[in-house]
PDB file of N, CA, C and O in Angstrom, chain B, residues numbered from 101:
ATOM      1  N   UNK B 101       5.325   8.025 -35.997  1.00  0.00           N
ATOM      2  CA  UNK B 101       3.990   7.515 -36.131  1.00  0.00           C
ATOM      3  C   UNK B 101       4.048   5.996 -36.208  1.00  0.00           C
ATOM      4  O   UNK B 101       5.067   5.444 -36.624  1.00  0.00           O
ATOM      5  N   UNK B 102       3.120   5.399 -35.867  1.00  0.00           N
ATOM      6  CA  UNK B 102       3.035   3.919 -36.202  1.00  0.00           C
ATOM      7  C   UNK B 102       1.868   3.186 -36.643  1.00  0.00           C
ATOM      8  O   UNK B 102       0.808   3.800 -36.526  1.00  0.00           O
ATOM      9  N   UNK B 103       1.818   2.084 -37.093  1.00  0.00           N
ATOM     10  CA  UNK B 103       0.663   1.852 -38.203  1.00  0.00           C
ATOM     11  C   UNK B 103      -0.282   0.870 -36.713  1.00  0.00           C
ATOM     12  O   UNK B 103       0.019   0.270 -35.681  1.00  0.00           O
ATOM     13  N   UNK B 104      -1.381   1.202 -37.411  1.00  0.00           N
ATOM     14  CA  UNK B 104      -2.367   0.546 -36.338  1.00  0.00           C
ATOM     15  C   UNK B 104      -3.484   0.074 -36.966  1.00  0.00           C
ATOM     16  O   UNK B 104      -3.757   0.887 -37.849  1.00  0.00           O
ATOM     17  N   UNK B 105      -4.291  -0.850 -36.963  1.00  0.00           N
ATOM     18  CA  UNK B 105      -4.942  -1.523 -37.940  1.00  0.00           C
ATOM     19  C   UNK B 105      -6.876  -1.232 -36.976  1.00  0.00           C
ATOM     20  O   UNK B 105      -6.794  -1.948 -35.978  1.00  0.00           O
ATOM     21  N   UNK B 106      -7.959  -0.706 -36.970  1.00  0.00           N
ATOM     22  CA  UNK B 106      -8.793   0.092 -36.727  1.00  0.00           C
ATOM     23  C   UNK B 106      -9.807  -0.224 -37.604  1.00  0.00           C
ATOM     24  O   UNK B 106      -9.531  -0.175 -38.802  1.00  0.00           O
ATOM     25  N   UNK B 107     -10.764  -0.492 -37.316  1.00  0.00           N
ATOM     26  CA  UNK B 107     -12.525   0.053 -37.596  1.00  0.00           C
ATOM     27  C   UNK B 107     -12.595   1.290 -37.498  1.00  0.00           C
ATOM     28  O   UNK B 107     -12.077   2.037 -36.669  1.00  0.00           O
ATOM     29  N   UNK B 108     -13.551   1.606 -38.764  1.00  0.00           N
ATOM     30  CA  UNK B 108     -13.625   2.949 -38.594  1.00  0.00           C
ATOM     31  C   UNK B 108     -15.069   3.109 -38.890  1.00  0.00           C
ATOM     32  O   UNK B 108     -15.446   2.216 -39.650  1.00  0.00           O
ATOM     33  N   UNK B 109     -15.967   3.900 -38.568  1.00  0.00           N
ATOM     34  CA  UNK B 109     -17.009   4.911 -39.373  1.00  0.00           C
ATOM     35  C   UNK B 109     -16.757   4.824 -40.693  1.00  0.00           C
ATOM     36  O   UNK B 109     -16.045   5.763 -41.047  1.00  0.00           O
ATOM     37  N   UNK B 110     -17.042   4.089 -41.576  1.00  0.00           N
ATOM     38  CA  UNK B 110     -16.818   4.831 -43.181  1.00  0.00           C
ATOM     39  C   UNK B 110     -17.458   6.005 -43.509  1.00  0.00           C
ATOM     40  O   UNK B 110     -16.875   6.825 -44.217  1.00  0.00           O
ATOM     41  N   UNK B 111     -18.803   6.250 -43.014  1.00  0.00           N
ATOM     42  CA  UNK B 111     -19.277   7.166 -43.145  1.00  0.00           C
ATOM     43  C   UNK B 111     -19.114   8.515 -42.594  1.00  0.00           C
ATOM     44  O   UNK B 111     -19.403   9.551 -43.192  1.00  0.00           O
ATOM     45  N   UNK B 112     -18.593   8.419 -41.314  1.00  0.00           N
ATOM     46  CA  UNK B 112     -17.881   9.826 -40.625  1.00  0.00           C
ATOM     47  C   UNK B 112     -16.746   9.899 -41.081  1.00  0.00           C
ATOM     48  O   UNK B 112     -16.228  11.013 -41.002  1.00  0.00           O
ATOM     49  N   UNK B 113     -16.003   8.880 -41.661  1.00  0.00           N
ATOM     50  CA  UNK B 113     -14.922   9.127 -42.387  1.00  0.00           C
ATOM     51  C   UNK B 113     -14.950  10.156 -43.814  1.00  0.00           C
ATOM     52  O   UNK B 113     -14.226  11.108 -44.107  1.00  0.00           O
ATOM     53  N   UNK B 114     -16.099   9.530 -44.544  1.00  0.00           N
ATOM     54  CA  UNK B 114     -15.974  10.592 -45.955  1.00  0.00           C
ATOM     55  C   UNK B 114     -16.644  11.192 -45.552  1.00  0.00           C
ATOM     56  O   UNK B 114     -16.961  11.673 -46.640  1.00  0.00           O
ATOM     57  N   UNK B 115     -17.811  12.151 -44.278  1.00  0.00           N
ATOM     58  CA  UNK B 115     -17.632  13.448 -44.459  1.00  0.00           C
ATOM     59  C   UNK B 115     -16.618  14.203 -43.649  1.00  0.00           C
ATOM     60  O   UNK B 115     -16.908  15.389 -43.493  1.00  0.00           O
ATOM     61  N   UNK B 116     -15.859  13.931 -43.275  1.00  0.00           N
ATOM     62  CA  UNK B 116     -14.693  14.315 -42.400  1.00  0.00           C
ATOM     63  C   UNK B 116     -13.827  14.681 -44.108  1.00  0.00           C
ATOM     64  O   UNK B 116     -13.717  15.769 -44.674  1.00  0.00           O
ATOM     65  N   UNK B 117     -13.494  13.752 -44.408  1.00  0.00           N
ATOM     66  CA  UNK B 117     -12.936  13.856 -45.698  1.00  0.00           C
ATOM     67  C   UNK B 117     -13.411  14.801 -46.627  1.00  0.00           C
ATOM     68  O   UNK B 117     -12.439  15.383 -47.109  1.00  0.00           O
ATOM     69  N   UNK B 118     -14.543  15.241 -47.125  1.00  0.00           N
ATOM     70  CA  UNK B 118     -15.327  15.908 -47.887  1.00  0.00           C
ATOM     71  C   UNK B 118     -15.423  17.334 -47.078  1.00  0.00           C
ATOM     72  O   UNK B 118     -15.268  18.350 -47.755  1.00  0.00           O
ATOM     73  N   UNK B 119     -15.619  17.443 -45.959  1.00  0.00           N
ATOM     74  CA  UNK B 119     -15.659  18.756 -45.508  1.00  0.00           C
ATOM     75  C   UNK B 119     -14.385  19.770 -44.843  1.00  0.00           C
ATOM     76  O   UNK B 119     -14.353  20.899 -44.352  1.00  0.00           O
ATOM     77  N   UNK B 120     -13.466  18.788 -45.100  1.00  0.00           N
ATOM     78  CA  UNK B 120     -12.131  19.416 -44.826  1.00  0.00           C
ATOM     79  C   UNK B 120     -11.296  18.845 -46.329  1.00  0.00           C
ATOM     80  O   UNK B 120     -10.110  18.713 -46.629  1.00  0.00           O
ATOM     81  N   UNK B 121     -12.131  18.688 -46.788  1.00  0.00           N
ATOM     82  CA  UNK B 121     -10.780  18.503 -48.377  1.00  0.00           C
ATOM     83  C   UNK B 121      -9.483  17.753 -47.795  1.00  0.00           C
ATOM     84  O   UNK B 121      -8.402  18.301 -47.582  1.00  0.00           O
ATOM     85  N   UNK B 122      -9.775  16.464 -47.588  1.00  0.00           N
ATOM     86  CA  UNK B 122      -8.741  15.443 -47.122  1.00  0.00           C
ATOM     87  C   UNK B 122      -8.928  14.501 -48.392  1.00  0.00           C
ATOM     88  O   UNK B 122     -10.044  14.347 -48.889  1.00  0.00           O
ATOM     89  N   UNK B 123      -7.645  13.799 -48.961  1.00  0.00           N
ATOM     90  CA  UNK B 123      -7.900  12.757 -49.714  1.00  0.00           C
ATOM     91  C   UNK B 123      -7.690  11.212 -49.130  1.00  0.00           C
ATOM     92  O   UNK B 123      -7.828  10.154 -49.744  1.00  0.00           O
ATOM     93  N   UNK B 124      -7.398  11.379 -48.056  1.00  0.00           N
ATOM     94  CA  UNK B 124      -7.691   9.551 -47.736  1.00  0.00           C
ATOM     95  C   UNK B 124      -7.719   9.958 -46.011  1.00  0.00           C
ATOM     96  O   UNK B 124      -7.464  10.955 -45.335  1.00  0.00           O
ATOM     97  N   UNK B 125      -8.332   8.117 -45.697  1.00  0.00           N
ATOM     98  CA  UNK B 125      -9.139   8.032 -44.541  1.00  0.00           C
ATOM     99  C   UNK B 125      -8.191   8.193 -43.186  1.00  0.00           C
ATOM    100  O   UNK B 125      -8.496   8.304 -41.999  1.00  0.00           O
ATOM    101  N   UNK B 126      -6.761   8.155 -43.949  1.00  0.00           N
ATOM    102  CA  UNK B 126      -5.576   8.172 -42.894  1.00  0.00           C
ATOM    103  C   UNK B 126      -5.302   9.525 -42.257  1.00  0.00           C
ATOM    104  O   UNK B 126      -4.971   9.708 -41.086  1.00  0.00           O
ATOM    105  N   UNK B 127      -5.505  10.527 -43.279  1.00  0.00           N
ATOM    106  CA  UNK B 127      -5.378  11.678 -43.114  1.00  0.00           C
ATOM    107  C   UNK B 127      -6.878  12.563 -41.967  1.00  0.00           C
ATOM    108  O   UNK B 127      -6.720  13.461 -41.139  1.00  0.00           O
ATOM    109  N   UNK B 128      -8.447  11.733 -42.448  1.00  0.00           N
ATOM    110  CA  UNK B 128      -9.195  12.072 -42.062  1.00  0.00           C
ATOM    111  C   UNK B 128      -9.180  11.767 -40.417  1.00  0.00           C
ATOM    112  O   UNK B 128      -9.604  12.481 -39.509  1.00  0.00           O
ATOM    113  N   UNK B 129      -8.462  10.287 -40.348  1.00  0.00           N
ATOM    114  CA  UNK B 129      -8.061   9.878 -38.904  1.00  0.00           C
ATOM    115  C   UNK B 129      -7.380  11.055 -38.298  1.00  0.00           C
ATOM    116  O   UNK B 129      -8.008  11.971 -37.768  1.00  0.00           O
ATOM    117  N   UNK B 130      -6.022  11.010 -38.391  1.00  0.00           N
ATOM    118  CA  UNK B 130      -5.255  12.054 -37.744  1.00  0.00           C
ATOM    119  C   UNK B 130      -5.974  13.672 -37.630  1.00  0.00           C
ATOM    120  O   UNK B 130      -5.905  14.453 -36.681  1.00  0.00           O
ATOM    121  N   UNK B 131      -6.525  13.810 -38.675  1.00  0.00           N
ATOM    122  CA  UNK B 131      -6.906  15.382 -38.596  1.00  0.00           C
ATOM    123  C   UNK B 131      -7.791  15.620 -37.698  1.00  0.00           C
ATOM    124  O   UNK B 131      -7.910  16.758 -37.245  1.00  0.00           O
ATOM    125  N   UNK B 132      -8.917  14.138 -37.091  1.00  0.00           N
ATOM    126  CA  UNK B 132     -10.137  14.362 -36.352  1.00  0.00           C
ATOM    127  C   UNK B 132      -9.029  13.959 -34.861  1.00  0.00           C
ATOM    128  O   UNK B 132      -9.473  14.435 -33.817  1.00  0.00           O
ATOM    129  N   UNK B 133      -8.134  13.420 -34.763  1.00  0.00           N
ATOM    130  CA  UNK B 133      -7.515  12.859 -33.632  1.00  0.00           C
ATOM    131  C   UNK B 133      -6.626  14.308 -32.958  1.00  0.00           C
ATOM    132  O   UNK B 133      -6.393  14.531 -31.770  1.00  0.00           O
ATOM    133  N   UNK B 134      -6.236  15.181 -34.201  1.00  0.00           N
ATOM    134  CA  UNK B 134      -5.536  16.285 -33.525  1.00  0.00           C
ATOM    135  C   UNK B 134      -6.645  17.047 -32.603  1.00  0.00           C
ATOM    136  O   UNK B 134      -6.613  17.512 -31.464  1.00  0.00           O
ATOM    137  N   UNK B 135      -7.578  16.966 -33.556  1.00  0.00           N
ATOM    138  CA  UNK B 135      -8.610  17.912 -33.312  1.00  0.00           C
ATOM    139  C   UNK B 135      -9.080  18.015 -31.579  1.00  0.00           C
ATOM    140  O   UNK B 135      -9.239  18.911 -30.750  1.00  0.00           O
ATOM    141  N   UNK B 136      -9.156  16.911 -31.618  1.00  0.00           N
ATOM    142  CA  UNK B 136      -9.905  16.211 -30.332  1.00  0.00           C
ATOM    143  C   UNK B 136      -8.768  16.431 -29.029  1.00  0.00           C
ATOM    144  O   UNK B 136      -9.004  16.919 -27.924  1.00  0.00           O
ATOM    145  N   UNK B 137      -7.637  15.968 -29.490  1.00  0.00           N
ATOM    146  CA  UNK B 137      -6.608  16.247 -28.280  1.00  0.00           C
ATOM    147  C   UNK B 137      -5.921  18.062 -27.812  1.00  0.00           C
ATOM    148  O   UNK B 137      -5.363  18.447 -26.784  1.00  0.00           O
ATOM    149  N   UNK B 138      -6.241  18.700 -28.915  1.00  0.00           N
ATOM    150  CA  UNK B 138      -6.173  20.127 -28.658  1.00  0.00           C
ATOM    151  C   UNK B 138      -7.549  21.012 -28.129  1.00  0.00           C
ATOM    152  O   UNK B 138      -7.542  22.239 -28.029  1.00  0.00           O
ATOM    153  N   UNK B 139      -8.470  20.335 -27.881  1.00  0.00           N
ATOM    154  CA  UNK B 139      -9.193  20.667 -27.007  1.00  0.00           C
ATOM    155  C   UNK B 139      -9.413  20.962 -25.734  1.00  0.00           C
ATOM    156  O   UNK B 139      -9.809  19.863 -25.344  1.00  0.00           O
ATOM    157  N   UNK B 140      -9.437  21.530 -24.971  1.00  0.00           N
ATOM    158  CA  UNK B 140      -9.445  21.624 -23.208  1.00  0.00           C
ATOM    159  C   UNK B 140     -10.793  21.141 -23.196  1.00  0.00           C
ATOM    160  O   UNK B 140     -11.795  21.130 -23.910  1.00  0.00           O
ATOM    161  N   UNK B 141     -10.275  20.635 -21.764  1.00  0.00           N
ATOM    162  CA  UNK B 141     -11.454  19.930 -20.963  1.00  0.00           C
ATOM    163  C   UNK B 141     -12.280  20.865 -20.278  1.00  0.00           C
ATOM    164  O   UNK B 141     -11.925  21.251 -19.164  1.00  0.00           O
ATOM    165  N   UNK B 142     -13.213  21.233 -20.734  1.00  0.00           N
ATOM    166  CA  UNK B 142     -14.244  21.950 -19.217  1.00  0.00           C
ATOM    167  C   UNK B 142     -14.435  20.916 -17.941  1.00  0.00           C
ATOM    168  O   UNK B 142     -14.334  19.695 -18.066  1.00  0.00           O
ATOM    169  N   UNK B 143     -14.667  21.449 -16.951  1.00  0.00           N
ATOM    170  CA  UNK B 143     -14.822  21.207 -15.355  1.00  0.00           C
ATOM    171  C   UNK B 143     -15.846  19.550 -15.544  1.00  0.00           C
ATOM    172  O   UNK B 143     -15.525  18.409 -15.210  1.00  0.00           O
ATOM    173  N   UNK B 144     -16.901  19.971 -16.091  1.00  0.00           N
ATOM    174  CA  UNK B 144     -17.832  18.989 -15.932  1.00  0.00           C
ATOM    175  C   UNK B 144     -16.957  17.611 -16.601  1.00  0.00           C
ATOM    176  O   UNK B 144     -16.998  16.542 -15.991  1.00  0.00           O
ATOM    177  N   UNK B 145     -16.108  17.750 -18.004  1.00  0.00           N
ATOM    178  CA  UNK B 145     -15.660  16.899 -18.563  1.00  0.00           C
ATOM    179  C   UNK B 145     -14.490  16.293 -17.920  1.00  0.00           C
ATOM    180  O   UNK B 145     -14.416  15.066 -17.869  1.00  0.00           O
ATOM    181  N   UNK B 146     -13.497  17.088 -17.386  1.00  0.00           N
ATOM    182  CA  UNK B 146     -12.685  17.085 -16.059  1.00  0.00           C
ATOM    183  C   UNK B 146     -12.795  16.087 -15.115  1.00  0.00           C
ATOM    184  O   UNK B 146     -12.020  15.161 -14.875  1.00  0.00           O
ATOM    185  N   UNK B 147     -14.221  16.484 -14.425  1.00  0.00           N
ATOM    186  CA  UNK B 147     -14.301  15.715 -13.313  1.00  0.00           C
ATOM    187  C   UNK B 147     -14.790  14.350 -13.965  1.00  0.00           C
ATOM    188  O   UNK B 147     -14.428  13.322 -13.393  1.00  0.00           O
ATOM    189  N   UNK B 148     -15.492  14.248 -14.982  1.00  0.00           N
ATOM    190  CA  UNK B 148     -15.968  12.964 -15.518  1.00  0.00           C
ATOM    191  C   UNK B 148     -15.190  11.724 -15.542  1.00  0.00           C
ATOM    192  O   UNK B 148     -15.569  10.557 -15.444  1.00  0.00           O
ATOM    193  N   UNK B 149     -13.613  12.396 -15.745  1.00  0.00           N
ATOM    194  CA  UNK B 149     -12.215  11.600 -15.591  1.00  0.00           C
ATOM    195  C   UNK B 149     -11.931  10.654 -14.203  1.00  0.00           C
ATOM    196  O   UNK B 149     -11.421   9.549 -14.019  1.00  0.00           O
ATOM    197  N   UNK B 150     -12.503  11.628 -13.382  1.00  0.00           N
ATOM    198  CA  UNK B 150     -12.389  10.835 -11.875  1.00  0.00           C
ATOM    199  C   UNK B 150     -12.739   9.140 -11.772  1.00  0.00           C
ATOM    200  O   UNK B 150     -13.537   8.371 -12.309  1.00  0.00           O
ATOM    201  N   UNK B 151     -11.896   9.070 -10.986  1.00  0.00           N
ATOM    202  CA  UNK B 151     -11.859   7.474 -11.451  1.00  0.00           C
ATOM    203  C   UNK B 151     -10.859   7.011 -12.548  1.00  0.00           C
ATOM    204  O   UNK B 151     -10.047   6.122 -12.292  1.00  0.00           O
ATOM    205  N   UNK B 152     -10.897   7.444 -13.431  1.00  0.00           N
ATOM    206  CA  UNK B 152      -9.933   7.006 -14.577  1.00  0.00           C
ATOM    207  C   UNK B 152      -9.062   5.907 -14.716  1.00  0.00           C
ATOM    208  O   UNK B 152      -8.818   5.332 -15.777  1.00  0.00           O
ATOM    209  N   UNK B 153      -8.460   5.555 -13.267  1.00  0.00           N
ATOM    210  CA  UNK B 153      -7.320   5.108 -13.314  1.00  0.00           C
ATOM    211  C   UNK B 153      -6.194   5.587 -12.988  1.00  0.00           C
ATOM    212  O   UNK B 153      -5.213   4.844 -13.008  1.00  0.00           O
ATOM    213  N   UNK B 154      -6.068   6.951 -12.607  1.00  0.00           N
ATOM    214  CA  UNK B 154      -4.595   7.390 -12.046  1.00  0.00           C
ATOM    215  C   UNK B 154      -4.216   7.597 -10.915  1.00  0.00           C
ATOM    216  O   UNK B 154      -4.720   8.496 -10.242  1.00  0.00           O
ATOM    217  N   UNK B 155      -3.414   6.945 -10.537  1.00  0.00           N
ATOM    218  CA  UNK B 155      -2.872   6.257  -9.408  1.00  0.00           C
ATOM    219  C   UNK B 155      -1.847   7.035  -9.286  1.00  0.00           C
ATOM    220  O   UNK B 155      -1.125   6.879 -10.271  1.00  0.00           O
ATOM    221  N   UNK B 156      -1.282   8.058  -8.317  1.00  0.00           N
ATOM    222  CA  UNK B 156      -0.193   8.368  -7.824  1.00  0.00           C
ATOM    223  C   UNK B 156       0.028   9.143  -6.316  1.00  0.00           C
ATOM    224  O   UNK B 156      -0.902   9.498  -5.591  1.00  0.00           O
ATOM    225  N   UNK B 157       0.951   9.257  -6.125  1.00  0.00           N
ATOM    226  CA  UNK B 157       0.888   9.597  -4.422  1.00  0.00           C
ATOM    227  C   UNK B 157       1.400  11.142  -4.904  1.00  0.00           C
ATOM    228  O   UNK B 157       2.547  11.391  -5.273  1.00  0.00           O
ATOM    229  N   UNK B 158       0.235  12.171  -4.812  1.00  0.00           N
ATOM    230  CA  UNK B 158       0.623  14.068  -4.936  1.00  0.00           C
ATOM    231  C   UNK B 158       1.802  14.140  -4.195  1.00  0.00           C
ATOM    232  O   UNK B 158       2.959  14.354  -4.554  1.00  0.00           O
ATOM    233  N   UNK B 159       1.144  13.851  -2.716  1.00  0.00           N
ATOM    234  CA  UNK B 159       2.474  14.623  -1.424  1.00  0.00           C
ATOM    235  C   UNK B 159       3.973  13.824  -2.209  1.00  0.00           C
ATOM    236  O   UNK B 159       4.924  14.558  -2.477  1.00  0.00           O
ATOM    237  N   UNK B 160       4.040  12.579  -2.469  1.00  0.00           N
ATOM    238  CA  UNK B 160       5.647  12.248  -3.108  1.00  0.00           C
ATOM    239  C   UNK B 160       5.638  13.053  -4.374  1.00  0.00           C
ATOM    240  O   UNK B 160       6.784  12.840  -4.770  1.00  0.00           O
ATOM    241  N   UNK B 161       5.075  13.854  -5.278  1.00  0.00           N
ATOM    242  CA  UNK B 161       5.206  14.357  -6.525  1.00  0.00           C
ATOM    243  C   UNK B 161       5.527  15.763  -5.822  1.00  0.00           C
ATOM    244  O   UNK B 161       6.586  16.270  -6.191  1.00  0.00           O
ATOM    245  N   UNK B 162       4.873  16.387  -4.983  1.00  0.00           N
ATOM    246  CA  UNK B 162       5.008  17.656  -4.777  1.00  0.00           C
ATOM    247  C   UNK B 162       6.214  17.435  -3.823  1.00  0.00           C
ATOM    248  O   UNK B 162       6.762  18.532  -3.720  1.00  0.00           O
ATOM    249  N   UNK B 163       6.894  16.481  -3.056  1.00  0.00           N
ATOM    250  CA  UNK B 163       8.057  16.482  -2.075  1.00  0.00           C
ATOM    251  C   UNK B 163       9.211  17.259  -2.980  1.00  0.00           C
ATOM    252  O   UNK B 163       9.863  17.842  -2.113  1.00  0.00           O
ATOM    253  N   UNK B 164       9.660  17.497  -3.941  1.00  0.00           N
ATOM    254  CA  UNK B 164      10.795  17.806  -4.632  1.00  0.00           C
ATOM    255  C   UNK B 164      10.912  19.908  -4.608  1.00  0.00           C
ATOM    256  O   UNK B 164      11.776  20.782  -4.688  1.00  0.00           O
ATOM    257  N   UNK B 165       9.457  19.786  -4.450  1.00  0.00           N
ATOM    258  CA  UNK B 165       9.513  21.763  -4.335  1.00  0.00           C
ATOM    259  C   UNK B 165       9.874  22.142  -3.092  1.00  0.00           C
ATOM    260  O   UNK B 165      10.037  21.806  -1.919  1.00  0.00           O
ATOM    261  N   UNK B 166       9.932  23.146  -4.038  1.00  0.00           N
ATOM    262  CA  UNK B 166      10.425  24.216  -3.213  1.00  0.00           C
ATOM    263  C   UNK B 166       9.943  24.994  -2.223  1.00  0.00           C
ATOM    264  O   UNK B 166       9.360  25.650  -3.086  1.00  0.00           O
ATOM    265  N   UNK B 167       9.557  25.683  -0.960  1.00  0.00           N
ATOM    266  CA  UNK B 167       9.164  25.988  -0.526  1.00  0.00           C
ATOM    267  C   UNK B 167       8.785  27.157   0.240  1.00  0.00           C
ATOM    268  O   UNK B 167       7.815  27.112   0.996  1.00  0.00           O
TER     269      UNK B 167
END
């Protein structure tokens, strides 16, 4: 882990805190951050990504299979 210095919500912080019985705002961070990344994306949210920024060439990623 590494320390990162952040604005936060104080207020989405203590009920994040209060409704999951967390005692500090570090913990309320990570617990809402797992939360969020173990989520799947539906289609609509998916495609929303387009654009994003990712840059790579498929046909050189897929050249290594098998066939």
């Amino acid at each position: 882990m590494t320390r990162t210095n952040i604005d936060i919500d104080d207020h989405a912080c203590e009920v994040v805190m209060r409704r999951f019985h967390l005692t500090s705002k570090r913990d309320a961070v990570n617990f809402a951050l797992r939360n969020l990344a173990q989520e799947a994306l539906d289609l609509k949210a998916a495609r929303g990504l387009r654009g994003s920024g990712w840059d790579a060439d498929l046909d050189e990623l897929r050249s290594d299979r098998v066939q």
